[in-house]
C-alpha positions as CSV (number, residue, x, y, z in Angstrom):
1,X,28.3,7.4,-20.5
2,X,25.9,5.3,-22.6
3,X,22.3,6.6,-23.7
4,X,19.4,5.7,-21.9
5,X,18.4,3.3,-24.5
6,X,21.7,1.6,-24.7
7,X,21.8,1.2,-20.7
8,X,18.3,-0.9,-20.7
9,X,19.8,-3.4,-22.9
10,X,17.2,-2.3,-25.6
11,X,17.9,-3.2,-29.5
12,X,17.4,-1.0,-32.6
13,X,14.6,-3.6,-33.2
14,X,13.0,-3.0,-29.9
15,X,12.6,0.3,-30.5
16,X,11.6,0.7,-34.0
17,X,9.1,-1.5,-32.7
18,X,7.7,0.4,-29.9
19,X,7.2,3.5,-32.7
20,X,4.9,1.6,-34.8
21,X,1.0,2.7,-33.9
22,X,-0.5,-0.2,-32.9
23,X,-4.2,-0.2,-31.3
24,X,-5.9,-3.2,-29.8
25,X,-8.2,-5.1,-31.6
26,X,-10.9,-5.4,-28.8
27,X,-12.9,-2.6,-27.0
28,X,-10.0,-0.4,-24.6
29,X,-12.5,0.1,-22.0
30,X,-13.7,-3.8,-21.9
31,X,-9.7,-4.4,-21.6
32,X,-9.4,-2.0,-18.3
33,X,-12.1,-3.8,-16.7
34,X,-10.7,-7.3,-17.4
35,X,-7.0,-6.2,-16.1
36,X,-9.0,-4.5,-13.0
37,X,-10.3,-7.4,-12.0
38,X,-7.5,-9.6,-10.7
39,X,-5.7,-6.2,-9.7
40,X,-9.2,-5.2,-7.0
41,X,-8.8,-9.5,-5.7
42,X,-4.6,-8.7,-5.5
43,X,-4.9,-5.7,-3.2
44,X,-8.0,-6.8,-1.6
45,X,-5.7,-9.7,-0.1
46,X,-3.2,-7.4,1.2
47,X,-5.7,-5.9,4.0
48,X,-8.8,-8.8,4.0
49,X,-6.4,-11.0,6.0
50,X,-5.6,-9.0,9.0
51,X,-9.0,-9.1,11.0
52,X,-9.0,-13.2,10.8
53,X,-5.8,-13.8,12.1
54,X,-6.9,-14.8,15.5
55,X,-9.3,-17.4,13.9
56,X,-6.6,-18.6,11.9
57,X,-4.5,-19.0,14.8
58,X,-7.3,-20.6,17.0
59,X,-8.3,-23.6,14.1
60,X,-4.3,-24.2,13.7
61,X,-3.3,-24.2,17.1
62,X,-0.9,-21.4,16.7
63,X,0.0,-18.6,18.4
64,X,-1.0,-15.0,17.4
65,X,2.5,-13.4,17.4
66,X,2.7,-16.9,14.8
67,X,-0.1,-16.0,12.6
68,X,1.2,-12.8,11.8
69,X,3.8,-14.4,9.4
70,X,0.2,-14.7,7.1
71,X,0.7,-10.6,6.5
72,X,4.4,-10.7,6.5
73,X,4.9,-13.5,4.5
74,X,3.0,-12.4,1.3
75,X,4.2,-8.5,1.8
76,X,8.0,-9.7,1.6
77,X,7.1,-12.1,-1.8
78,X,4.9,-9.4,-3.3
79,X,8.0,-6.7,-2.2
80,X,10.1,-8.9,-4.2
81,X,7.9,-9.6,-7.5
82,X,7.0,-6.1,-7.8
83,X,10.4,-4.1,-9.2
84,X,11.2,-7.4,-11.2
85,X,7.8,-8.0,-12.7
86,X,9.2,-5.8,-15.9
87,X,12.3,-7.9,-16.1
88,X,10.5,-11.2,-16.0
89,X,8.4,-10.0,-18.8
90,X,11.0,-9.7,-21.3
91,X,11.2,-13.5,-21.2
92,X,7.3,-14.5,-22.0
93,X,5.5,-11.9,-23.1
94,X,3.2,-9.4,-20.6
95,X,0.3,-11.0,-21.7
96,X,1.5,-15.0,-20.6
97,X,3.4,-13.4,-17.6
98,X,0.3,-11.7,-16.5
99,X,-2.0,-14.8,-16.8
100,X,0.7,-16.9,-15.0
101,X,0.8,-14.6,-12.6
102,X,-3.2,-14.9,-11.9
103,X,-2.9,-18.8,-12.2
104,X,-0.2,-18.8,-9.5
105,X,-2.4,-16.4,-7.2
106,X,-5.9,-18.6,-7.8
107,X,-4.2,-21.5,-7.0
108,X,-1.9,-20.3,-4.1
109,X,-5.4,-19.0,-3.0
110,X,-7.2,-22.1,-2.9
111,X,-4.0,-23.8,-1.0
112,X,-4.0,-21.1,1.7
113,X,-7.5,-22.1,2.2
114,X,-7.1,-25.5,2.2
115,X,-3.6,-25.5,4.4
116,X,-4.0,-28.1,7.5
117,X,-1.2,-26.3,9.6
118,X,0.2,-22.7,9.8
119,X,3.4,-23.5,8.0
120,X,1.7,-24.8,4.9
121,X,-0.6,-21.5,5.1
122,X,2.8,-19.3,5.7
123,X,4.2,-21.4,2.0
124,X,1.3,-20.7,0.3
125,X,0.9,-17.2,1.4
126,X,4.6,-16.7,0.1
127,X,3.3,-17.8,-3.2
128,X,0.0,-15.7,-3.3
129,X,2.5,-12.8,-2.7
130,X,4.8,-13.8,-5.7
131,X,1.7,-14.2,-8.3
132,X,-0.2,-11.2,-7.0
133,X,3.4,-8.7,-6.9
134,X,3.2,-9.1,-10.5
135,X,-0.6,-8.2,-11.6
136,X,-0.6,-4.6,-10.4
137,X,2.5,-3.2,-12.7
138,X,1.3,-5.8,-15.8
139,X,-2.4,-3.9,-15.3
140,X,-0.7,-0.6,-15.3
141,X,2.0,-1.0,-18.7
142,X,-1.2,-2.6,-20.3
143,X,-3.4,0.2,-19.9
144,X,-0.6,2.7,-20.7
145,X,-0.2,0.7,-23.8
146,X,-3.4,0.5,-24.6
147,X,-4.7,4.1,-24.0
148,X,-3.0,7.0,-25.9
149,X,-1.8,9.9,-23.5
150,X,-5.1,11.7,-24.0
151,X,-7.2,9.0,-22.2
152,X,-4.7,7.6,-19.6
153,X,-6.0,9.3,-17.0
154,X,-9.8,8.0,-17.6
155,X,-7.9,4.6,-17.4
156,X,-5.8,5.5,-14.5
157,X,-9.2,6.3,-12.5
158,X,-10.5,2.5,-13.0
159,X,-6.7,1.1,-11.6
160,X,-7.0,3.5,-8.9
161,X,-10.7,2.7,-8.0
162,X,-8.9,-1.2,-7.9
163,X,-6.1,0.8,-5.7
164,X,-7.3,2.6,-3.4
165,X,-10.7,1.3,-2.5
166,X,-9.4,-2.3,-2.1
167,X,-7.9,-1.6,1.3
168,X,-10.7,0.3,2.6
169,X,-13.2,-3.1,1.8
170,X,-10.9,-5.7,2.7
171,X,-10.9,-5.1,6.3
172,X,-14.6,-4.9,6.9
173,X,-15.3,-7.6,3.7
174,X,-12.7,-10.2,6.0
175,X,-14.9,-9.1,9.3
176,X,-17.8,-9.9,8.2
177,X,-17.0,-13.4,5.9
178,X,-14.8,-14.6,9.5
179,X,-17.9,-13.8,11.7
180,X,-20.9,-15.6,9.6
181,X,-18.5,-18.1,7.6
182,X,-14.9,-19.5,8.1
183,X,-11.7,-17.8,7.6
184,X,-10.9,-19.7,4.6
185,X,-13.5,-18.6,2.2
186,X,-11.2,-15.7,2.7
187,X,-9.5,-17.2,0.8
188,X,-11.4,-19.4,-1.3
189,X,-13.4,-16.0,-2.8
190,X,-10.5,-15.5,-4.8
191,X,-10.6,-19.1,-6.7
192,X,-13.8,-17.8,-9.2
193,X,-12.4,-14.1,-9.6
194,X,-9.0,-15.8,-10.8
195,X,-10.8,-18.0,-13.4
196,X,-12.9,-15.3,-14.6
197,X,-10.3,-13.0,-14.8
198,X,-8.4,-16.1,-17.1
199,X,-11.4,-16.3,-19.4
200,X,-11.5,-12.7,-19.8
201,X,-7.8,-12.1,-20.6
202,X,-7.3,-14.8,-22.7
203,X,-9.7,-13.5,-24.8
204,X,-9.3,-9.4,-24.4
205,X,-5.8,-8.9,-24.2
206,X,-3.1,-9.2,-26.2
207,X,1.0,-7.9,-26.5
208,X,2.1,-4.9,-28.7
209,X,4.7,-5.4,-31.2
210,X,7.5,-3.9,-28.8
211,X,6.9,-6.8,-25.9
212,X,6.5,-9.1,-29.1
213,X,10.6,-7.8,-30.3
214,X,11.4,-7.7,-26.8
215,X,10.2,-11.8,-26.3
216,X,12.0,-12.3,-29.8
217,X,15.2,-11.2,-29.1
218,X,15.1,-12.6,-25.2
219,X,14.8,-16.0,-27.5
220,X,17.4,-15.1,-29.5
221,X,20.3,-14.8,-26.7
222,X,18.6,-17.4,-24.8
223,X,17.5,-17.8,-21.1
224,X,20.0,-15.3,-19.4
225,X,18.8,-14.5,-16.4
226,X,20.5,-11.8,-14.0
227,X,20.4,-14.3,-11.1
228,X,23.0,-11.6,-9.2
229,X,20.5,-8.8,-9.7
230,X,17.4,-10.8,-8.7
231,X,19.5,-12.4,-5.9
232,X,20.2,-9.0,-4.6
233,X,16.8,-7.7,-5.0
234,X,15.4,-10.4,-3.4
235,X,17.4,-10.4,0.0
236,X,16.8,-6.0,0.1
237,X,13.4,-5.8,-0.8
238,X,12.1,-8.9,1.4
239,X,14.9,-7.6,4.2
240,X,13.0,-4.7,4.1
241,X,9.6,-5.3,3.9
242,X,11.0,-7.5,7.3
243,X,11.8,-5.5,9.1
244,X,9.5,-2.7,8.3
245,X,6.9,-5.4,9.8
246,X,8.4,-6.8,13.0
247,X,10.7,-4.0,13.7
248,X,8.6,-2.2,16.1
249,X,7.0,-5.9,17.3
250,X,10.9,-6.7,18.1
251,X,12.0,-3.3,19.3
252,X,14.5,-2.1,15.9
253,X,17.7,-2.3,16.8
254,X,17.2,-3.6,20.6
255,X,16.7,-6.9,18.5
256,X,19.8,-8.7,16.8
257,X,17.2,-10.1,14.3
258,X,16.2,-6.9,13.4
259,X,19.8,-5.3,13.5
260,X,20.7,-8.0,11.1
261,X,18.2,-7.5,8.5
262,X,18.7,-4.2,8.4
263,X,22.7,-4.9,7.5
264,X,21.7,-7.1,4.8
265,X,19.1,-4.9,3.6
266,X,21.1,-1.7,3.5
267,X,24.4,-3.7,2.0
268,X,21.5,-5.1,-0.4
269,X,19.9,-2.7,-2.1
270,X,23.4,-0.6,-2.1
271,X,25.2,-3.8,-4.2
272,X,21.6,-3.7,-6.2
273,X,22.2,-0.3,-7.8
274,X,25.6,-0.6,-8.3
275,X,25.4,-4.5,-10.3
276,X,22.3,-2.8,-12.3
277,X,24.3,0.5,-13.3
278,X,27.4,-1.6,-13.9
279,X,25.3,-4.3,-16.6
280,X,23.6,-1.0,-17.9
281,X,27.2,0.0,-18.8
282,X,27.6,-3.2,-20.5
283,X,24.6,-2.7,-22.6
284,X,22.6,-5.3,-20.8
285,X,19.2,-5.5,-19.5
286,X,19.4,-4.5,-15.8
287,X,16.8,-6.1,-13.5
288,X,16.0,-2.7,-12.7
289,X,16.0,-0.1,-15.2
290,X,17.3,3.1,-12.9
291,X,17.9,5.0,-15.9
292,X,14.2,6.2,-15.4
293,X,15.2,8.4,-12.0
294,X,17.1,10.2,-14.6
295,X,14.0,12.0,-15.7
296,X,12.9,14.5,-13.4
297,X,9.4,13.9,-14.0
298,X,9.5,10.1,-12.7
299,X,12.1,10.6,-10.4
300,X,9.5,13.1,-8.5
301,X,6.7,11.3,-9.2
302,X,8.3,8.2,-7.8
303,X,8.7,10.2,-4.2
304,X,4.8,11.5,-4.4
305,X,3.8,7.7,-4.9
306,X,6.1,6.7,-1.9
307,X,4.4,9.4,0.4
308,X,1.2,8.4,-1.2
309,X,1.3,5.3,-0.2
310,X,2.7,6.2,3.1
311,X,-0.5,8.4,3.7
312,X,-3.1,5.9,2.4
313,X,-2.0,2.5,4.3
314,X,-1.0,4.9,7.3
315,X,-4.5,6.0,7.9
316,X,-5.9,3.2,6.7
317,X,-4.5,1.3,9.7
318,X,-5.1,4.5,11.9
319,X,-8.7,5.2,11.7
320,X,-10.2,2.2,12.5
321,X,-7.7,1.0,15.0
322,X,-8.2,4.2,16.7
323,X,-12.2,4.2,16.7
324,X,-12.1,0.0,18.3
325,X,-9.3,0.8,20.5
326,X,-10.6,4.4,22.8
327,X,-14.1,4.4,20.9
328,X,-15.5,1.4,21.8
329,X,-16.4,0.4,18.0
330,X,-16.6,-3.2,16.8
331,X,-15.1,-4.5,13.6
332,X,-18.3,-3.9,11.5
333,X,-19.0,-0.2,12.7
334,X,-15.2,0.4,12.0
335,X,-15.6,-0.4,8.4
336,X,-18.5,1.2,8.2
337,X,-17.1,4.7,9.6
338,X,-14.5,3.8,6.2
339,X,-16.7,2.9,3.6
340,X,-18.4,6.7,3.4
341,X,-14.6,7.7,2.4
342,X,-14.6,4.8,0.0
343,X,-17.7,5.5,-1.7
344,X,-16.5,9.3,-2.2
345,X,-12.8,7.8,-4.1
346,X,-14.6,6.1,-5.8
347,X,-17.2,8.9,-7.5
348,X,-14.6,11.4,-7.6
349,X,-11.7,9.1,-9.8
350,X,-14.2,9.4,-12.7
351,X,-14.2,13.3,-12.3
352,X,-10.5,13.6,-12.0
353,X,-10.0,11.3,-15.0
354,X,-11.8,13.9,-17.4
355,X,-10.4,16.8,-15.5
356,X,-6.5,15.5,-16.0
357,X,-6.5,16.5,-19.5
358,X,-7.7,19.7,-19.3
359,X,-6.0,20.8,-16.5
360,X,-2.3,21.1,-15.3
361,X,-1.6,17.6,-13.4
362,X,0.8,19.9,-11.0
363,X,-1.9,22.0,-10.0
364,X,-4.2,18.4,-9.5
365,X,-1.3,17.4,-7.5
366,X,-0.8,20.6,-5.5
367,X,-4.2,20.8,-4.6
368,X,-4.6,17.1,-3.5
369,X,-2.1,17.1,-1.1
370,X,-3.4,20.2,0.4
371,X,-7.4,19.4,1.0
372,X,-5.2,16.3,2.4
373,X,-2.9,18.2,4.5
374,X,-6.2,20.5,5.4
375,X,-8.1,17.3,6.2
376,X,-5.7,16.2,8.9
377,X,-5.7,19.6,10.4
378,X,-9.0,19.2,10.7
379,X,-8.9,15.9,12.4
380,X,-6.1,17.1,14.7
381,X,-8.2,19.6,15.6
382,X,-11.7,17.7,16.1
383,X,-10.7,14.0,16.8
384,X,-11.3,13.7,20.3
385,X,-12.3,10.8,22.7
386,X,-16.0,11.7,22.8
387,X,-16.2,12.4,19.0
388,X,-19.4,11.4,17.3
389,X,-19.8,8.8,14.2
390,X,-20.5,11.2,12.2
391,X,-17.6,13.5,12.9
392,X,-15.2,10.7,12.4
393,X,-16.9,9.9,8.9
394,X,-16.8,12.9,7.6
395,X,-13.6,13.6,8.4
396,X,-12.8,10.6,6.5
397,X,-14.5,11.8,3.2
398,X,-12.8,14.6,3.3
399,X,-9.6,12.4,3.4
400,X,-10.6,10.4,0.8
401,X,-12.0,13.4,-1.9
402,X,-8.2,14.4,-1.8
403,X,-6.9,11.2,-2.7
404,X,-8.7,10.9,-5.8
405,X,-6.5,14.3,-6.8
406,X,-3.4,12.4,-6.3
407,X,-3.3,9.0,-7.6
408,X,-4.4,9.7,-11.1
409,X,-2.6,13.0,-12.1
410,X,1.0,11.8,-10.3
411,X,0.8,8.4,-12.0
412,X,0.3,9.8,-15.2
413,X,3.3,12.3,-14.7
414,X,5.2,9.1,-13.9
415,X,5.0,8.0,-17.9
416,X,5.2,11.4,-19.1
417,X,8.2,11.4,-21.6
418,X,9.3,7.8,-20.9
419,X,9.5,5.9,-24.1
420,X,6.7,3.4,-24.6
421,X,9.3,0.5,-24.7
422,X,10.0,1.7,-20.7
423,X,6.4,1.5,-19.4
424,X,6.5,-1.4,-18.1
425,X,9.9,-0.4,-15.9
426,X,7.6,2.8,-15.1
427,X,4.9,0.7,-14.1
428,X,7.1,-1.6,-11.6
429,X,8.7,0.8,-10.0
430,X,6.2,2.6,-9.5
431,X,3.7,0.1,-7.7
432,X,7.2,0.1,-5.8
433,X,7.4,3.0,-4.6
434,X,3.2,3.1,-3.4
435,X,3.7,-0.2,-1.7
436,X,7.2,0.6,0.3
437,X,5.5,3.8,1.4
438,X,2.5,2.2,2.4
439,X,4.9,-0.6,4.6
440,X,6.7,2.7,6.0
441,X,3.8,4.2,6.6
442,X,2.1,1.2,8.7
443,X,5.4,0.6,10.4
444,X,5.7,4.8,11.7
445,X,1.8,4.1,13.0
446,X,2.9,1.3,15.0
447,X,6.3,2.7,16.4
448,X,4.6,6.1,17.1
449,X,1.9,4.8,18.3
450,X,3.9,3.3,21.2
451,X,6.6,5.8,21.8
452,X,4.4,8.1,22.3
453,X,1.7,7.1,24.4
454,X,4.5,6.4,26.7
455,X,6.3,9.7,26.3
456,X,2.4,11.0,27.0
457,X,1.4,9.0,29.9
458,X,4.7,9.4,31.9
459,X,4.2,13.2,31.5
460,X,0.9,12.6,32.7
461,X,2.0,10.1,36.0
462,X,4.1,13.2,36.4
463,X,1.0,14.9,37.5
464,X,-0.4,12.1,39.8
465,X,0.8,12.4,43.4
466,X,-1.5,13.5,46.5
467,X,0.0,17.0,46.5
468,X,-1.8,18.1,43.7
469,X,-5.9,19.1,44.7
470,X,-7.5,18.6,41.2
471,X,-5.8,15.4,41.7
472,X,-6.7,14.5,45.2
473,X,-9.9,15.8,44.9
474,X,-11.0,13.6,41.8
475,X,-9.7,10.4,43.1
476,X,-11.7,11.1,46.1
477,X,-14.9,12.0,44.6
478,X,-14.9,8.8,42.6
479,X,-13.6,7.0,45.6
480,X,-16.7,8.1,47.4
481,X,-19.0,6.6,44.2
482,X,-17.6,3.5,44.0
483,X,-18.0,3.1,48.1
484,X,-21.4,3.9,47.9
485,X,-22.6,1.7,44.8
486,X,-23.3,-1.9,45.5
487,X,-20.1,-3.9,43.4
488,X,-16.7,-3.9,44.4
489,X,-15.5,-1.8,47.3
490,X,-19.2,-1.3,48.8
491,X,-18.3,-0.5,52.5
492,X,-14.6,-0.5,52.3
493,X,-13.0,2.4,51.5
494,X,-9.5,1.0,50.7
495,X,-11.3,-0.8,47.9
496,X,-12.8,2.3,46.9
497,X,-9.6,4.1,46.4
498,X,-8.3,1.2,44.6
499,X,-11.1,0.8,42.1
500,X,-10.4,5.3,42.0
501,X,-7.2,4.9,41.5
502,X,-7.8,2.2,38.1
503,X,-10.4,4.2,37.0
504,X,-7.7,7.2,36.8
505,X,-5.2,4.7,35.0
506,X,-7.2,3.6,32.3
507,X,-8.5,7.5,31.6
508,X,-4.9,8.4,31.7
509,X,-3.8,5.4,29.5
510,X,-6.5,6.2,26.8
511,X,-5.6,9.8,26.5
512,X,-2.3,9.1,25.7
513,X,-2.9,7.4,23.6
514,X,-5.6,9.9,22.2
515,X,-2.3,12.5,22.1
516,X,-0.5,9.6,20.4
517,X,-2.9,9.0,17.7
518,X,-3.0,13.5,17.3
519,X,0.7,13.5,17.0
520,X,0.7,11.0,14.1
521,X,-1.9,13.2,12.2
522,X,0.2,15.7,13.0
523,X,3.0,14.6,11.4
524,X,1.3,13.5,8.3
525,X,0.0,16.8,7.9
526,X,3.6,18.1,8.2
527,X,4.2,15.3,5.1
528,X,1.7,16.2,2.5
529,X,2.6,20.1,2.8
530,X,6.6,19.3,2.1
531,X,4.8,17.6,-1.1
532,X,3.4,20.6,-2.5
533,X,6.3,22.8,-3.6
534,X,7.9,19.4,-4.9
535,X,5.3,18.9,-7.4
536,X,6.3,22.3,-8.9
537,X,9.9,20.9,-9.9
538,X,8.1,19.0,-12.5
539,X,8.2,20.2,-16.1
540,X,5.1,21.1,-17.2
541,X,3.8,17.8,-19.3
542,X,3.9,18.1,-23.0
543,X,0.5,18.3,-24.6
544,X,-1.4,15.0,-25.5
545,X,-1.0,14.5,-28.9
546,X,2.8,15.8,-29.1
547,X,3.1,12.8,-26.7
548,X,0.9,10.4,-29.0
549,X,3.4,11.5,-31.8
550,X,6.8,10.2,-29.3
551,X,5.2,7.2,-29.2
């Protein structure tokens, strides 16, 4: 079997070059924010959309199962970008790709916002995906490059303010722009970040010698693509990313559609590994570099990001669906039961930044997952129908402190060991493995949601019949309330019992949906314990400046 370095395709020259210290010439900390920037607008428009898609579908005269291809469409393009966004560097340089990448996002963003018909908006949507599936791993190598080991996790905490907080905002930022504005300036927000970010990077960034070689010698063999490998990836990744998003719209496999995609995914991404292991063995440059799952370290941090990701999107998507649907709260007060857990990410990343290098990441790990296992106890435990504001937003602080002990310290596992000629493949796969477990995690919330509050409210019907006197006498009592208040069924008590009987139905249908809501808690809960005695398979990282030295 070939060495790791042979099967990425790498040269002697690549990786003499990645050894040589290099620093950049501007400010490290002025470089974060710049690469922040168009990362925060990127995964801003992965949630901002969502609330506007009935106004979107109103002003193009589309339906709203229609409009929904706007979130689909730029999940299965960013899907696709994201695992080959290391690849496609090798050809231009991380510093070009990265600015084409913003280009291609500002201008696919002032297009969505301009589109006359829902079909042009679906096109341009497809491209916003593409440009912005390739900022979040080009911010991450860059800051892994430009940091030594020591400081990544300070850096790390600015990404993940981008990261995590993004999805909280975009929601309640797309509410409130749709309600006083027009769903376009939506999009059109993003046209003066993109330029900004432009300026910035033009200036601020630049490559290290490694991604210079790298460039070099890709100009040296000349433009050989792996259009098999991107082919493949292509028709797995956006298959999947499919059917993770209609499949519980179309009923999974009750739906030929579905069934279909799921074939072509699985057949896919099984072909994928096998052509990238197979030009590995050739000593070419795979579109994937799976030489990384190798290492233990990555290969495990790779399964924390996916349930990461699977936790944050999932109860991203919960919470505020579940306080507008049984709670009665508009779009505005939703967000603003989310922004208190915001707020507390985003003052606890800077703590867990300085804490990762004086403390054991495993132990930062261990103890994330279980003040976030605890916190969905909790909210098993206390979310009820009747629950106040402020129960609900405190619950959701507590959520979010434990967050801010996972993303950092597992990300920075992810690099630990990996040569610095591979970050960008870390990087990649990575954002990979967040954003699949975010889609997984979005799609269990919908299916769950549905199964079972039906498995709840037929166990509950079960209960409904006139033999039963807690039954009989309720429907009576509020029989008798509804016959003596002036409205419907005021002196007729047949319309009474009828208005009873809905009354029942929509108290039933609401607490199954209560139990539904509990039972996907539950089972997150269930998740993030299975986590912690993973972590501890990790080998315990080597110390900062050993590391600085590897590199």
């Amino acid at each position: 079997m070939a060495t790791s370095t042979q099967e990425t395709g790498q040269t002697a020259e690549v990786r003499a070059a990645a050894q040589v210290p290099w620093a950049p010439k501007h400010n490290k900390w002025l470089i974060a924010l710049t690469v922040t920037l168009a990362t925060f607008m990127e995964v801003l428009d992965t949630s901002i959309a969502n609330v506007a898609l009935p106004h979107m579908a109103g002003s193009l005269g589309a339906s709203q199962d229609e409009a929904t291809w706007v979130i689909t469409s730029y999940l299965v393009a960013n899907a696709i970008i994201l695992p080959a966004s290391a690849y496609l560097t090798t050809f231009i340089g991380r510093k070009k790709f990265y600015m084409s990448c913003v280009v291609i996002f500002g201008l696919s963003s002032m297009m969505c916002g301009l589109a006359p018909s829902l079909p042009i908006l679906i096109l341009f949507r497809l491209l916003q995906g593409a440009g912005g599936g390739g900022l979040g791993p080009s911010e991450q190598a860059i800051l892994a490059d430009t940091f030594e080991p020591k400081e990544r996790g300070q850096a790390f905490a600015l990404y993940g303010l981008a990261v995590v907080a993004a999805p909280a905002i975009g929601p309640t930022l797309g509410g409130w722009i749709t309600d006083n504005y027009d769903w376009r300036w939506i999009f059109f927000i993003n046209i003066p970040v993109a330029i900004l970010s432009l300026i910035l990077t033009s200036r601020m960034v630049e490559d290290p010698p490694h991604i210079i070689a790298e460039v070099a010698e890709s100009k040296r063999k000349g433009l050989n693509l792996d259009y098999i490998g991107f082919g493949l990836l292509a028709l797995g990744f956006g298959s999947l990313e499919f059917v993770l998003d209609k499949g519980q719209e179309d009923d999974w496999f009750g739906s030929h559609i579905i069934t279909f995609f799921i074939i072509v995914c699985a057949v896919s991404l099984v072909s994928l590994i096998g052509w990238s292991l197979y030009q590995a063995s050739r000593g070419r440059r795979p579109i994937l570099n799976l030489t990384l799952f190798k290492r233990r370290s990555f290969a495990i941090a790779f399964m924390l990001l996916f349930i990461l990701g699977f936790a944050l999107y999932s109860s991203t998507v919960l919470v505020p669906q579940l306080v507008q649907t049984l709670m009665g709260y508009t779009a505005e007060l939703a967000g603003l039961v989310m922004s208190p857990g915001g707020v507390i990410i985003m003052l606890m990343m800077p703590v867990v930044g300085l804490l990762i290098t004086r403390v054991d990441p495993r132990a930062m790990i261990s103890f994330g997952f279980i003040l976030l296992a605890t916190s969905l106890i909790a909210m098993h435990q206390m979310l009820a129908l009747d629950s106040s504001f402020k129960t609900v937003m405190w619950l959701r602080v507590w959520q979010g402190a434990s967050l801010a002990f996972l993303f950092i310290p597992i990300n920075t596992i992810s690099y630990n060991g990996v040569p610095r000629e591979q970050n960008n493949d870390v990087s990649g796969l990575s954002n990979l493995a967040r954003n699949v477990g975010g889609s997984v995690g979005t799609a269990l919330v919908a299916t769950m949601l549905a199964r079972r509050s039906q498995a709840h409210q037929q166990n509950m019907v079960r209960n409904m019949d006139m033999g039963s006197q807690a039954y009989s006498s309720q429907l009576n009592s509020l029989a008798s309330y509804f016959q003596g208040r002036n409205g419907p069924g005021t002196g007729n008590h047949a319309d009474a019992l009828t208005a009873a009987q809905g009354n029942i139905y929509n108290m039933l249908h609401n607490q199954s949906q209560m139990l539904a809501y509990l039972d996907i808690i539950a089972i997150l809960a269930v998740f993030c314990c299975c986590m912690v005695p993973l972590v501890w398979l990790v080998r315990k990282p080597a110390p900062a400046s050993s590391e600085t030295m590897a590199h």
